[in-house]
N, CA, C and O atoms as CSV, one atom per row, in Angstrom:
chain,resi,resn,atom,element,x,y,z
A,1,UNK,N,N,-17.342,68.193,2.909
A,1,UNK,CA,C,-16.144,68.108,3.712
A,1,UNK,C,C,-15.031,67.363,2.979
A,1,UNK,O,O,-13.851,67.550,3.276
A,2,UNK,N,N,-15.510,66.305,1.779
A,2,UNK,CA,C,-14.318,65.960,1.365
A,2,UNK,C,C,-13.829,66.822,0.419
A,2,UNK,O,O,-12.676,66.713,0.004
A,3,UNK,N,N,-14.545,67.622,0.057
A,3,UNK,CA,C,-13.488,68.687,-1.035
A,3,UNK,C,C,-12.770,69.424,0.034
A,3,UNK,O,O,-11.623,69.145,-0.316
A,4,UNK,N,N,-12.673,69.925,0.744
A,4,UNK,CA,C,-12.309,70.505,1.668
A,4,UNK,C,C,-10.702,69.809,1.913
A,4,UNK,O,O,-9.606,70.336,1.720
A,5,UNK,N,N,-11.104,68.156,2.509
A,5,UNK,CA,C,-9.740,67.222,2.785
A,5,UNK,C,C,-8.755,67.272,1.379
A,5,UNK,O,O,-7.536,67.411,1.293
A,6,UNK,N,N,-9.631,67.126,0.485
A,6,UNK,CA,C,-8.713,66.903,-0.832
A,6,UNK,C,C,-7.803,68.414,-1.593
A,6,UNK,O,O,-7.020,68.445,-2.543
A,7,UNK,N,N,-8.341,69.579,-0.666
A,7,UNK,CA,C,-7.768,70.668,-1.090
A,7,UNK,C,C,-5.993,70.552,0.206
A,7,UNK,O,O,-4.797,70.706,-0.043
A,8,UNK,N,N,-6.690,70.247,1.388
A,8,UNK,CA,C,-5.458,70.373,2.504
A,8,UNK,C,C,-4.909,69.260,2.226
A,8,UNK,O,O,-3.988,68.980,2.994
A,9,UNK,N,N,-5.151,68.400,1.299
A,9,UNK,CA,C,-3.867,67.188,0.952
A,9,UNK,C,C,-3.149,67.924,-0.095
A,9,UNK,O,O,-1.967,68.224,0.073
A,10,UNK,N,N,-4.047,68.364,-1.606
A,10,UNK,CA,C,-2.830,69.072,-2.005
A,10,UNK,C,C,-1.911,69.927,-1.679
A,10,UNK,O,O,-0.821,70.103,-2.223
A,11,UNK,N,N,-2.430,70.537,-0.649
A,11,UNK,CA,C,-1.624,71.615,-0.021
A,11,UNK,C,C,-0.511,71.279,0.861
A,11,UNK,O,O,0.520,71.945,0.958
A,12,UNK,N,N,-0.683,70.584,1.275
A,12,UNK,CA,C,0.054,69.281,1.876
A,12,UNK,C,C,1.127,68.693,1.004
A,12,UNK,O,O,2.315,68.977,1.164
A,13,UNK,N,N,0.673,67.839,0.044
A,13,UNK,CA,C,1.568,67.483,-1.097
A,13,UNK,C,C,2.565,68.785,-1.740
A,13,UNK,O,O,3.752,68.498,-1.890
A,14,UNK,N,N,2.159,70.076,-2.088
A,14,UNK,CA,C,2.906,71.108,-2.603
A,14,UNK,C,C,4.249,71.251,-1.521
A,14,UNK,O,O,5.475,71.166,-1.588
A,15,UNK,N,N,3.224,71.519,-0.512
A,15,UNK,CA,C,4.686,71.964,1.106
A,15,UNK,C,C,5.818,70.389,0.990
A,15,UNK,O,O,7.045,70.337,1.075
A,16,UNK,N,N,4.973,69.442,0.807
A,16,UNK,CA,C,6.137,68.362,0.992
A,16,UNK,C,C,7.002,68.194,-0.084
A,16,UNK,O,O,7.989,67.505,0.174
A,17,UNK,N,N,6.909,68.659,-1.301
A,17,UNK,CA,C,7.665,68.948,-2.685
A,17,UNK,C,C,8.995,70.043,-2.377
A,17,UNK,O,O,10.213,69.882,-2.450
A,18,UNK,N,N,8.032,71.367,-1.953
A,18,UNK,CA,C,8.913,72.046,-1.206
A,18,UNK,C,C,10.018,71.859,-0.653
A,18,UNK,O,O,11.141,71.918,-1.155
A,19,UNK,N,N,9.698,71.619,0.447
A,19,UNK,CA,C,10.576,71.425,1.922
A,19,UNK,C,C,11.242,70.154,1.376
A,19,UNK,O,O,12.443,70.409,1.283
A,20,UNK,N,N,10.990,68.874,0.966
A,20,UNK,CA,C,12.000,67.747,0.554
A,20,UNK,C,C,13.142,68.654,-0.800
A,20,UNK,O,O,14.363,68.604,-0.649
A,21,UNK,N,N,12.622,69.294,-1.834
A,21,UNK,CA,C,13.513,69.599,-2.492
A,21,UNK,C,C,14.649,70.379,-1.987
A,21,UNK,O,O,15.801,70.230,-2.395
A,22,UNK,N,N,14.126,71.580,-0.692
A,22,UNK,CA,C,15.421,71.708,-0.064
A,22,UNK,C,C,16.265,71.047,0.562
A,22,UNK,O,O,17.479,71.243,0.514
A,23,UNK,N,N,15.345,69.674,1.613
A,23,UNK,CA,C,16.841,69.168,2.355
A,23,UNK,C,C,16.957,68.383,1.371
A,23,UNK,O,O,16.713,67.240,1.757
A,24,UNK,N,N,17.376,68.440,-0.432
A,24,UNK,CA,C,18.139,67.478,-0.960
A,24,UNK,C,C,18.908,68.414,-1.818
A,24,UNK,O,O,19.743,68.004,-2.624
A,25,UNK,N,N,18.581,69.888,-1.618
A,25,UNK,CA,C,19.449,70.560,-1.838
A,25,UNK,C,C,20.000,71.291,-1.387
A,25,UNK,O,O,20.791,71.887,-2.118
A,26,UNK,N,N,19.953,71.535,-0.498
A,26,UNK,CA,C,20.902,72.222,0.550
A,26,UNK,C,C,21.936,71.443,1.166
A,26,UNK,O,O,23.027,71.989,1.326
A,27,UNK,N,N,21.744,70.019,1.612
A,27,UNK,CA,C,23.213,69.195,2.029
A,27,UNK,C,C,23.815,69.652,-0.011
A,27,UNK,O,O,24.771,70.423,-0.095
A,28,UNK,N,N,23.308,69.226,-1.109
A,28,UNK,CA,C,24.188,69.631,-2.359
A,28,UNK,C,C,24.644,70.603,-1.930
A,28,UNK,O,O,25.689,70.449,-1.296
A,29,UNK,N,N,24.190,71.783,-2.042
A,29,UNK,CA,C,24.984,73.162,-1.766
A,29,UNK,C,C,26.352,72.971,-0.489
A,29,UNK,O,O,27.270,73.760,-0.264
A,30,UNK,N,N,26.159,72.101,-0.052
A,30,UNK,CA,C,27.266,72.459,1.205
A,30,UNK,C,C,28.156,71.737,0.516
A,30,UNK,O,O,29.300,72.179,0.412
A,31,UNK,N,N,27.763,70.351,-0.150
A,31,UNK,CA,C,28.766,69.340,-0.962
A,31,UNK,C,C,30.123,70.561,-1.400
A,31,UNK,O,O,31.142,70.688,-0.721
A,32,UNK,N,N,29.764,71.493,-2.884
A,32,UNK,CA,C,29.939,72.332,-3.252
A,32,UNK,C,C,30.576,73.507,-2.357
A,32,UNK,O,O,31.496,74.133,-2.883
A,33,UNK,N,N,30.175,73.875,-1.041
A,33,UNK,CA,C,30.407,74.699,-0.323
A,33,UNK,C,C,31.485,75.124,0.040
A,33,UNK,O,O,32.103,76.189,0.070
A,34,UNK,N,N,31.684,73.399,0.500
A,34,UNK,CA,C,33.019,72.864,1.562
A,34,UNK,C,C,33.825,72.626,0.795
A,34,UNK,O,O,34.967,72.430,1.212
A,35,UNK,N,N,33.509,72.542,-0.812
A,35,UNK,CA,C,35.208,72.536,-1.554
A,35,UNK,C,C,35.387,73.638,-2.130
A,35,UNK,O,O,35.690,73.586,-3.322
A,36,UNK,N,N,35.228,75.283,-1.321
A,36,UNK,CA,C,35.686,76.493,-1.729
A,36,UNK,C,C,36.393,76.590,-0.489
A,36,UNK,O,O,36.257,76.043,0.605
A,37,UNK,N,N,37.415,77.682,-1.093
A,37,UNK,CA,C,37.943,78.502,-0.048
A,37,UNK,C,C,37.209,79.233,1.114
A,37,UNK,O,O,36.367,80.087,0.839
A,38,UNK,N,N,37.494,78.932,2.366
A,38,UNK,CA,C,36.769,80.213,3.379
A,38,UNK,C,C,37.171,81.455,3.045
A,38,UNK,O,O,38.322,81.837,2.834
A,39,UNK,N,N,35.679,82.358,2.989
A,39,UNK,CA,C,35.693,83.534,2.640
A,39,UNK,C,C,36.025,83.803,1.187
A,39,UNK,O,O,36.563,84.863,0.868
A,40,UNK,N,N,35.861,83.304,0.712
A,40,UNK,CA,C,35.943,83.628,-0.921
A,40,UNK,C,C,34.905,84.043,-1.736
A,40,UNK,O,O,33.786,83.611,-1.458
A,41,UNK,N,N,35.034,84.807,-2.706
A,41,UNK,CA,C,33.324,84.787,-3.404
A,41,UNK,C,C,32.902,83.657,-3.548
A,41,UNK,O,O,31.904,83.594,-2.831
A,42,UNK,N,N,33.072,82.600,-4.102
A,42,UNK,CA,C,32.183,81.605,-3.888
A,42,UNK,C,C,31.732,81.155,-2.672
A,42,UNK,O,O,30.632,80.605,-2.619
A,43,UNK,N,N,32.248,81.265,-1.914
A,43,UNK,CA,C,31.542,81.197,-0.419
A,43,UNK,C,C,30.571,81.835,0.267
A,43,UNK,O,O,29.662,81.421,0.986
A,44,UNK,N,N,31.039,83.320,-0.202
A,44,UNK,CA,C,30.127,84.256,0.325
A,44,UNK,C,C,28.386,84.317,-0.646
A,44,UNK,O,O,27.290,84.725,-0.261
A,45,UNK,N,N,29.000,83.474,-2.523
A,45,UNK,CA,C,27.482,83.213,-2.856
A,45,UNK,C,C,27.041,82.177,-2.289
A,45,UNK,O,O,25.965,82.433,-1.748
A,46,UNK,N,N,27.478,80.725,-2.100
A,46,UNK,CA,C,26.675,79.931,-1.441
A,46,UNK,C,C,26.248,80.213,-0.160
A,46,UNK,O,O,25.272,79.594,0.262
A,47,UNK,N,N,26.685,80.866,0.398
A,47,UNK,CA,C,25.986,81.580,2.252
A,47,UNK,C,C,24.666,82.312,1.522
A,47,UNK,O,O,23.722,82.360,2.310
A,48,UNK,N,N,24.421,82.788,0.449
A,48,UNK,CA,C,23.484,83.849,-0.173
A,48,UNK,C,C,22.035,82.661,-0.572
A,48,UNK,O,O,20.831,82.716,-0.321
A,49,UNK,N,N,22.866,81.703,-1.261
A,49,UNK,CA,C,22.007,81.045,-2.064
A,49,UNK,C,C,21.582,79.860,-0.548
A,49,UNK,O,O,20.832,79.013,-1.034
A,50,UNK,N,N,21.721,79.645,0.482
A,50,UNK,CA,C,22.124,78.490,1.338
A,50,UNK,C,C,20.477,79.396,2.246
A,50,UNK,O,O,19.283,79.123,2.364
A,51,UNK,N,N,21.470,80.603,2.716
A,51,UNK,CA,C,19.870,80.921,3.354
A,51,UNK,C,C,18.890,80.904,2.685
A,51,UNK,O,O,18.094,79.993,2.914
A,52,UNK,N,N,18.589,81.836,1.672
A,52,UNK,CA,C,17.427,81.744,0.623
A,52,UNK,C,C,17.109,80.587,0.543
A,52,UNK,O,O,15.967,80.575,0.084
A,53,UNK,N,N,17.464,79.556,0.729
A,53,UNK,CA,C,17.079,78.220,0.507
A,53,UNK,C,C,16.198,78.218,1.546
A,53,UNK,O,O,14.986,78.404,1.431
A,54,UNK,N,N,16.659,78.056,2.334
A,54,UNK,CA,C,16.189,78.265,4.031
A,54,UNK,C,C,14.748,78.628,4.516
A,54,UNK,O,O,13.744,78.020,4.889
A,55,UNK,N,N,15.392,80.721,4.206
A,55,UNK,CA,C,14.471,81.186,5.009
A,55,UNK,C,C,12.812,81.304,4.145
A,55,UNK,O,O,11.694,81.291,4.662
A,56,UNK,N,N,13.205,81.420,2.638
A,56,UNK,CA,C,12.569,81.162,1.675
A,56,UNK,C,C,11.297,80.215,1.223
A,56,UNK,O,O,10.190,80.451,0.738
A,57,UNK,N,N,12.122,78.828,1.691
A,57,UNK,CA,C,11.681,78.044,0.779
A,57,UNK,C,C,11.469,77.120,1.603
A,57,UNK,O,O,10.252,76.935,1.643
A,58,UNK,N,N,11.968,76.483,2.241
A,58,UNK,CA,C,12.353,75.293,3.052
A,58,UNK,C,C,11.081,75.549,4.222
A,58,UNK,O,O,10.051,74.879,4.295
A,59,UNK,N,N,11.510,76.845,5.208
A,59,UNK,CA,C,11.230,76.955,6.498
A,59,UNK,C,C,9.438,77.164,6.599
A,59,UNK,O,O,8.654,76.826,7.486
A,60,UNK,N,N,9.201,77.907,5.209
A,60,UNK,CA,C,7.944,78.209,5.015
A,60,UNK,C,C,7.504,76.669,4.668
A,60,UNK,O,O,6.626,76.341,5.466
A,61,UNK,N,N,7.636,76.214,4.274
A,61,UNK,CA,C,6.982,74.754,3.589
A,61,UNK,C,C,6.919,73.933,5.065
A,61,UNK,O,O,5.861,73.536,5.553
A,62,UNK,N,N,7.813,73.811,5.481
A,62,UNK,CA,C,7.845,72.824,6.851
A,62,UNK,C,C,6.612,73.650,7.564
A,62,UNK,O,O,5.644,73.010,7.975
A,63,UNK,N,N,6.651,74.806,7.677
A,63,UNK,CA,C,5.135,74.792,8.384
A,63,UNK,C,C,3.752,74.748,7.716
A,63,UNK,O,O,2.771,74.540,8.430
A,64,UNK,N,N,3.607,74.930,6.398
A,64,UNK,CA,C,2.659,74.812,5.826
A,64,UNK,C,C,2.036,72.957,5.986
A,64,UNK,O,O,0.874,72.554,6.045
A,65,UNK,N,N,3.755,71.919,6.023
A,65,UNK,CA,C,3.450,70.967,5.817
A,65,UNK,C,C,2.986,70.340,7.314
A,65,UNK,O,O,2.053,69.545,7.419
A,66,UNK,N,N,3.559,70.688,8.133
A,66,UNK,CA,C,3.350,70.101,9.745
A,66,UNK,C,C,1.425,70.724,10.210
A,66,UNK,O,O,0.425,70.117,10.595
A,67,UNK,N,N,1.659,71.882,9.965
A,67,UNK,CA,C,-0.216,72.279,9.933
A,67,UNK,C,C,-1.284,71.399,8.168
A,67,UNK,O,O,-2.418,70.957,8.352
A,68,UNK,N,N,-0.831,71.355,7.174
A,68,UNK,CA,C,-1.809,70.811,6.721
A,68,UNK,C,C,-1.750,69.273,6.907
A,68,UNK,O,O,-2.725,68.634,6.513
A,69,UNK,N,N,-0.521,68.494,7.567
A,69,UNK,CA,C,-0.543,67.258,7.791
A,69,UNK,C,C,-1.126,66.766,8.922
A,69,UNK,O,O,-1.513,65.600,8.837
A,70,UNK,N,N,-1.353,67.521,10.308
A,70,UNK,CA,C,-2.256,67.692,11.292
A,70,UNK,C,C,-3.400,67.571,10.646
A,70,UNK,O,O,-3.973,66.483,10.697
A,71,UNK,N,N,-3.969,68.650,9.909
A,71,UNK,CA,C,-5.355,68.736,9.453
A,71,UNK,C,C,-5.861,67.242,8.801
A,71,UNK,O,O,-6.924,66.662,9.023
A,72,UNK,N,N,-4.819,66.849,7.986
A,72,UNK,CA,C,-5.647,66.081,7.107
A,72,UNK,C,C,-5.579,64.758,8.142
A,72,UNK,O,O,-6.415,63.952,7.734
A,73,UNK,N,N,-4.849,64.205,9.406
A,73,UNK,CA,C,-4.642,63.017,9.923
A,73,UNK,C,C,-6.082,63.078,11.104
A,73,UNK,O,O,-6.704,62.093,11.501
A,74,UNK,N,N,-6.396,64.812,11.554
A,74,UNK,CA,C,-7.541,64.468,11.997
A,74,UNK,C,C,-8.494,64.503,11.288
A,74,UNK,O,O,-9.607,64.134,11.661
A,75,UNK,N,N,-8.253,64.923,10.215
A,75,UNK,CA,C,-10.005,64.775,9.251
A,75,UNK,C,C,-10.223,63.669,8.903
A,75,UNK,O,O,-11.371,63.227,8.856
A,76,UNK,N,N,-8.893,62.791,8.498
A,76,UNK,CA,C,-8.533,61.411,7.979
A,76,UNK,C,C,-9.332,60.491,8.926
A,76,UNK,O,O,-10.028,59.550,8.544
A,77,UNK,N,N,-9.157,60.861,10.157
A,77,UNK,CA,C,-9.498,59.731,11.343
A,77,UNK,C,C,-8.498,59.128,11.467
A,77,UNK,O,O,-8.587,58.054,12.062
A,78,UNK,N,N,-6.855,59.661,10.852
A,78,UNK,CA,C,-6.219,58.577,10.674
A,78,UNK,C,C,-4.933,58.184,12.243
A,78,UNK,O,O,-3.974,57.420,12.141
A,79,UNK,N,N,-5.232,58.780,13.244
A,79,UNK,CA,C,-4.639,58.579,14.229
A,79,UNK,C,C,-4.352,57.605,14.868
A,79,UNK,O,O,-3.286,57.377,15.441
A,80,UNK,N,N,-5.919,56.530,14.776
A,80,UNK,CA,C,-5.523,55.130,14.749
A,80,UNK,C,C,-4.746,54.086,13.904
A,80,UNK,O,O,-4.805,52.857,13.932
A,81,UNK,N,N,-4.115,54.797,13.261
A,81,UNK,CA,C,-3.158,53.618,12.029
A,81,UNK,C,C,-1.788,53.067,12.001
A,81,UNK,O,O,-0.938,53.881,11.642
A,82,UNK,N,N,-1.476,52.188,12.217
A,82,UNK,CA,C,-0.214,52.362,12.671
A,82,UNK,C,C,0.636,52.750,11.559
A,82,UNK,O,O,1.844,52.891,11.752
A,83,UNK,N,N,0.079,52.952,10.318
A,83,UNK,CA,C,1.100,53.512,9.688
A,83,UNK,C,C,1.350,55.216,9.327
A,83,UNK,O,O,1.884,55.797,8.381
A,84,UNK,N,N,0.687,55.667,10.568
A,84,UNK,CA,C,0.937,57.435,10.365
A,84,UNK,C,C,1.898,57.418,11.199
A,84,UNK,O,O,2.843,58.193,11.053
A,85,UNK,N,N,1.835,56.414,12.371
A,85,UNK,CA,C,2.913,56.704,13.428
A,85,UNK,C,C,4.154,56.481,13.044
A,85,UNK,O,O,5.032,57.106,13.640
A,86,UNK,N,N,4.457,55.751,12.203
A,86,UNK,CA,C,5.736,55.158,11.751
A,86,UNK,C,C,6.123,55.930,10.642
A,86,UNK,O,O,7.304,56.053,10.318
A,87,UNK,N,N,5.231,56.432,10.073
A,87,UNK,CA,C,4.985,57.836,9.063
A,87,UNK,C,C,5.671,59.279,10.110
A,87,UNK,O,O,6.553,60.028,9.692
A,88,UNK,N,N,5.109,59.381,11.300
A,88,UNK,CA,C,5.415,60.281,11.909
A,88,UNK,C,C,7.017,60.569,12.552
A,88,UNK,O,O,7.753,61.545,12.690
A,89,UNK,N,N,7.085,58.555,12.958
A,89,UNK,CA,C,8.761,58.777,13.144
A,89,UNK,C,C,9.426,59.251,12.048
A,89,UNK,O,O,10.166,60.117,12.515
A,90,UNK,N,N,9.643,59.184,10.579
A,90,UNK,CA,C,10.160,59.038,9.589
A,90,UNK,C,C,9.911,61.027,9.454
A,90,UNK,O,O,10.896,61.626,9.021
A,91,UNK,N,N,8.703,61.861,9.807
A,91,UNK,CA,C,9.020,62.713,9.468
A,91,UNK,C,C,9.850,63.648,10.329
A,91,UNK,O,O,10.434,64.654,9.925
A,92,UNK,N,N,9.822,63.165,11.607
A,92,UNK,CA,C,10.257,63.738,12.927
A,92,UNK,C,C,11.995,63.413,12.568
A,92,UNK,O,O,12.827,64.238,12.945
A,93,UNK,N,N,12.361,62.358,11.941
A,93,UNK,CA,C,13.781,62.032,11.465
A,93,UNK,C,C,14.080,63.653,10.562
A,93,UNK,O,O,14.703,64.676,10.846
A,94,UNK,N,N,13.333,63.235,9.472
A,94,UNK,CA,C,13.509,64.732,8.929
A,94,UNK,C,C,13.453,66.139,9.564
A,94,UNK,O,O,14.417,66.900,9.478
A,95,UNK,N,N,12.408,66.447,10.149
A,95,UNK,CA,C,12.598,67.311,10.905
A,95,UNK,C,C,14.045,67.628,11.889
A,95,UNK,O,O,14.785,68.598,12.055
A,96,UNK,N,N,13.999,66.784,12.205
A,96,UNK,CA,C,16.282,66.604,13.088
A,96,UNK,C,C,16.864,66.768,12.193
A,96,UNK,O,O,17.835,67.420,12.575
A,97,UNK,N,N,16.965,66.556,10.844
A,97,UNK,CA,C,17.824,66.711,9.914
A,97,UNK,C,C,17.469,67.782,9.471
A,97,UNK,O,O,18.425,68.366,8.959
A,98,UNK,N,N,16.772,68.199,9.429
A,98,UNK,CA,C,16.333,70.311,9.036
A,98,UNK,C,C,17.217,70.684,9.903
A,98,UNK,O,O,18.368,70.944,9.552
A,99,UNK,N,N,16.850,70.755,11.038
A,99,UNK,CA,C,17.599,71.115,12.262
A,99,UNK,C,C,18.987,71.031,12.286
A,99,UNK,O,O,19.677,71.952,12.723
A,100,UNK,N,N,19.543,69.778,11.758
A,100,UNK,CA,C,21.116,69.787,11.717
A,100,UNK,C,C,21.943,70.437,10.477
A,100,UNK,O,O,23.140,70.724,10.480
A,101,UNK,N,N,20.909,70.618,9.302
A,101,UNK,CA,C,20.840,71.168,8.266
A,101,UNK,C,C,21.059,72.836,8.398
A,101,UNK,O,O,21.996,73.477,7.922
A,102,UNK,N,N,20.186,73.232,9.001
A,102,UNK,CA,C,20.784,74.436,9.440
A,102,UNK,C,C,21.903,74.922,9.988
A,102,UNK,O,O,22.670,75.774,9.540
A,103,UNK,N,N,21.955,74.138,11.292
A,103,UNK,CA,C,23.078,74.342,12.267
A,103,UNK,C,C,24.530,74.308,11.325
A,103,UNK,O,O,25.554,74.914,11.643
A,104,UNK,N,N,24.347,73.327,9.909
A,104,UNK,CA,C,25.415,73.505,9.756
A,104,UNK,C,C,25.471,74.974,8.624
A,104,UNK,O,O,26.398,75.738,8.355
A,105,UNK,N,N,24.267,74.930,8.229
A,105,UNK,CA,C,24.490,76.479,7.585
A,105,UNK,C,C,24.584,77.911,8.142
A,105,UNK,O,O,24.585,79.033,7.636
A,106,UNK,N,N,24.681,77.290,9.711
A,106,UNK,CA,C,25.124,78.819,10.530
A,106,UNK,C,C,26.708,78.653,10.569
A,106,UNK,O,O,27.546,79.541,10.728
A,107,UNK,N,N,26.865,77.542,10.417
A,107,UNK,CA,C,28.652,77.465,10.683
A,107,UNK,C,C,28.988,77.422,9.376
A,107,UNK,O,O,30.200,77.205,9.365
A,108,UNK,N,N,28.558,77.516,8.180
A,108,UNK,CA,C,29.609,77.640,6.901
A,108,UNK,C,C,29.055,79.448,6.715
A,108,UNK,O,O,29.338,80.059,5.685
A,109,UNK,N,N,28.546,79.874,7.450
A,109,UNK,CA,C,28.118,81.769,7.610
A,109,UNK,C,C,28.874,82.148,8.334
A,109,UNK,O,O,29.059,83.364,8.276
A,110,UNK,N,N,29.694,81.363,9.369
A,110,UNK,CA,C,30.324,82.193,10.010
A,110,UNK,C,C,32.256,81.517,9.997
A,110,UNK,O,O,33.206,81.856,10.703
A,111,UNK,N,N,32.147,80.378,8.750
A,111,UNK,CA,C,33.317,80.292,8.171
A,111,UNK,C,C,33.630,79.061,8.656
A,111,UNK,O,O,34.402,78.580,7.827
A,112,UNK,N,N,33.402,78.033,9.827
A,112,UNK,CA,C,33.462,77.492,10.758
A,112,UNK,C,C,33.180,76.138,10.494
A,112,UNK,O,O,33.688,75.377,11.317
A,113,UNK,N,N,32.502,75.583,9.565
A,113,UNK,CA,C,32.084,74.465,8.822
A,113,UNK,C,C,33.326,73.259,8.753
A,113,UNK,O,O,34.155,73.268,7.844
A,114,UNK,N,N,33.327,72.255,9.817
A,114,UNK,CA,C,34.545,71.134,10.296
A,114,UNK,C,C,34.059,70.198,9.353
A,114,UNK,O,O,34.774,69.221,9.575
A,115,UNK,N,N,33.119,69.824,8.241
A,115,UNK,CA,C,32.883,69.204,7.563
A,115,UNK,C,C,33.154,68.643,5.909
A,115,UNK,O,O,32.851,69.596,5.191
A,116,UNK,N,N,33.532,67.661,5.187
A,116,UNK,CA,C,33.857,67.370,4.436
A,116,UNK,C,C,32.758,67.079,3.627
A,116,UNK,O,O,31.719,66.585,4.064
A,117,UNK,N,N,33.105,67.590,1.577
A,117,UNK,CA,C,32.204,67.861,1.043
A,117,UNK,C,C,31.609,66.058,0.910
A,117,UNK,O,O,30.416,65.800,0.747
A,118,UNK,N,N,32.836,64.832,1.032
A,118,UNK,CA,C,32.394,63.425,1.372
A,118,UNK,C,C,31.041,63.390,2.223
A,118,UNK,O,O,30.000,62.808,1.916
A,119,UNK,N,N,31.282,64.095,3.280
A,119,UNK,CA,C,30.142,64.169,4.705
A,119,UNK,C,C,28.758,64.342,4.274
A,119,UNK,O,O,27.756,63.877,4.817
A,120,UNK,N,N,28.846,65.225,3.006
A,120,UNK,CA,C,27.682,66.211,3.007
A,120,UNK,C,C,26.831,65.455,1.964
A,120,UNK,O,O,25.615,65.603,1.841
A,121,UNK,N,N,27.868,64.343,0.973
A,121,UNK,CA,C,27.203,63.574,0.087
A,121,UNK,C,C,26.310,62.487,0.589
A,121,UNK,O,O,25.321,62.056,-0.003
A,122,UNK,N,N,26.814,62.052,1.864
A,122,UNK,CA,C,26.622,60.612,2.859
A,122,UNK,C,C,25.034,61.418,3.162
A,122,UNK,O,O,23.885,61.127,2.828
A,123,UNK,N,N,25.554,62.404,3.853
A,123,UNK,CA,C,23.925,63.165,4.327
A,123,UNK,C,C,22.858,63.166,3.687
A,123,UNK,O,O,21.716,62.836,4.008
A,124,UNK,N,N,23.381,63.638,2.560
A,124,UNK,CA,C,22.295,64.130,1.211
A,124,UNK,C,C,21.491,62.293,0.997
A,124,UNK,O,O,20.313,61.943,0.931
A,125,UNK,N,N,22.640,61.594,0.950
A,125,UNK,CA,C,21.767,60.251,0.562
A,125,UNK,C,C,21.241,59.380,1.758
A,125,UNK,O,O,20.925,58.262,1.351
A,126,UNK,N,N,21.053,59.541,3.081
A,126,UNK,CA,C,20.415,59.269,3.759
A,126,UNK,C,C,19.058,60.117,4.264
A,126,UNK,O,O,18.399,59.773,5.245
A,127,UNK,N,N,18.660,61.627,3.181
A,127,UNK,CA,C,17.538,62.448,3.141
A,127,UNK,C,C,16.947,61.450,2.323
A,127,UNK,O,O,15.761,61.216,2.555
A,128,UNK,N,N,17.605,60.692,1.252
A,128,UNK,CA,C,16.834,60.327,0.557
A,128,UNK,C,C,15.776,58.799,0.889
A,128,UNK,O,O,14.663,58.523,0.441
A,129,UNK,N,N,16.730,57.976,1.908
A,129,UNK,CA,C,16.221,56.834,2.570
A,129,UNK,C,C,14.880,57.164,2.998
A,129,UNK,O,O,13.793,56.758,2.589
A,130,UNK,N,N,15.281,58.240,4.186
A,130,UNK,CA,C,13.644,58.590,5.041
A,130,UNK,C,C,12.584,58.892,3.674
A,130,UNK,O,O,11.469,58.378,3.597
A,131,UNK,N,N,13.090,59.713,2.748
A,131,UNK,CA,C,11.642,60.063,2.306
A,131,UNK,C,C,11.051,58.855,1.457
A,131,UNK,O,O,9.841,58.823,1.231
A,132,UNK,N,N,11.947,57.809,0.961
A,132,UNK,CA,C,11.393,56.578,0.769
A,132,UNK,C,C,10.377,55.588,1.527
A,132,UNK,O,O,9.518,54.787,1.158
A,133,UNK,N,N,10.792,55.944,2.537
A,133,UNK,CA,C,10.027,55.062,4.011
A,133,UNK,C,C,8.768,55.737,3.626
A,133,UNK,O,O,7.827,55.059,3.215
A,134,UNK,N,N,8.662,57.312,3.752
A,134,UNK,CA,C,7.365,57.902,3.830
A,134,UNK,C,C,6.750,57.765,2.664
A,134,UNK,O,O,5.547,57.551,2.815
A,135,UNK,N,N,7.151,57.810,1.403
A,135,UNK,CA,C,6.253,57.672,0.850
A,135,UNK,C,C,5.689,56.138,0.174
A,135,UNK,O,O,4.781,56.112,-0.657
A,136,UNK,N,N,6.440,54.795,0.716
A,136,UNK,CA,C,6.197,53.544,1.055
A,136,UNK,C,C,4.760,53.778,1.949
A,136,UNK,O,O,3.568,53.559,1.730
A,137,UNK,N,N,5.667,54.434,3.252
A,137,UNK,CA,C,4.026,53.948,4.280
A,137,UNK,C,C,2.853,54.754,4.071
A,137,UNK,O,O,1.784,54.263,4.433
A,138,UNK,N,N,2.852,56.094,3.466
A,138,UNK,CA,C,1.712,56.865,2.800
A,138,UNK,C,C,1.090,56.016,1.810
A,138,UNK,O,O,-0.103,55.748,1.952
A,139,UNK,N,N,1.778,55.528,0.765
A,139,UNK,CA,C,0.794,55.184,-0.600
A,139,UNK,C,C,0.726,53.644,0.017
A,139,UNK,O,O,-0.433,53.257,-0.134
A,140,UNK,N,N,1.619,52.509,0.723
A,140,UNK,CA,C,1.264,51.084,1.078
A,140,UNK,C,C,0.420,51.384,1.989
A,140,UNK,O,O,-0.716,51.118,1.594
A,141,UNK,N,N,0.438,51.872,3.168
A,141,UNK,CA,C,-0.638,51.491,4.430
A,141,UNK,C,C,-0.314,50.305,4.284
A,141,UNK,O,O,-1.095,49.616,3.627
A,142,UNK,N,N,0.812,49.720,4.782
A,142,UNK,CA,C,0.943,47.972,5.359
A,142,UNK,C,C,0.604,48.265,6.496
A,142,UNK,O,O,0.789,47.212,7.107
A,143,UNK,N,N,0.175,49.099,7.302
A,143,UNK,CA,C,-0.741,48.895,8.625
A,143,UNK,C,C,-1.169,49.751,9.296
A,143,UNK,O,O,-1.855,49.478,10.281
């Protein structure tokens, strides 16, 4: 059974490589986005390159990672810890930020994007805070 755990952690680890490399590149892409013209070819490639990010890469990983991170916290036993829970707020943060991540890539698709490429830098570096937390309370277990 532990080869088993140690296969759904890497698998685990791959999806979280994944899915983090998009939300730290996709707020980039909008950085970039929001200082083109609406409707311009460059606009219309980053709408190209923005979903593909998305539907591709990102959306598939977030579920690979939310099912093999289930798996491994009950194989782990690790439900009692307080540091999955605080692990869990930190990914549930991310998860809202997928979410807002998108929302704003339906509005630079449909031209509509009220945001500044400043905005999108601030964003990008507060993806990077949370995934610090997580991988603090993954590899510390301070509790």
């Amino acid at each position: 059974m532990e080869n088993l755990y140690l296969w759904i952690k890497a698998l685990h680890l791959v999806a979280v490589i994944a899915f983090m490399a998009g939300m730290l590149y996709l707020p980039r892409l909008f950085v970039y986005h929001a200082s083109v013209a609406k409707g311009s070819p460059e606009s219309e490639i980053f709408k190209v390159m923005e979903r593909r990010l998305d539907k591709a890469i990102m959306r598939p990983a977030l579920v690979v990672l939310v099912l093999s991170g289930a798996a491994l916290a009950w194989e782990g036993g690790w439900f009692a810890a307080g540091w999955l829970w605080a692990k869990l707020a930190f990914v549930i943060m991310l998860v809202g930020g997928y979410a807002f991540l998108i929302r704003m890539r339906l509005a630079f698709t449909i031209d509509a994007n009220q945001h500044t490429a400043f905005f999108y830098r601030v964003l990008n570096e507060l993806v990077t805070v949370v995934l610090i937390g997580v991988v603090i309370l993954v590899v510390v277990k301070p509790f």
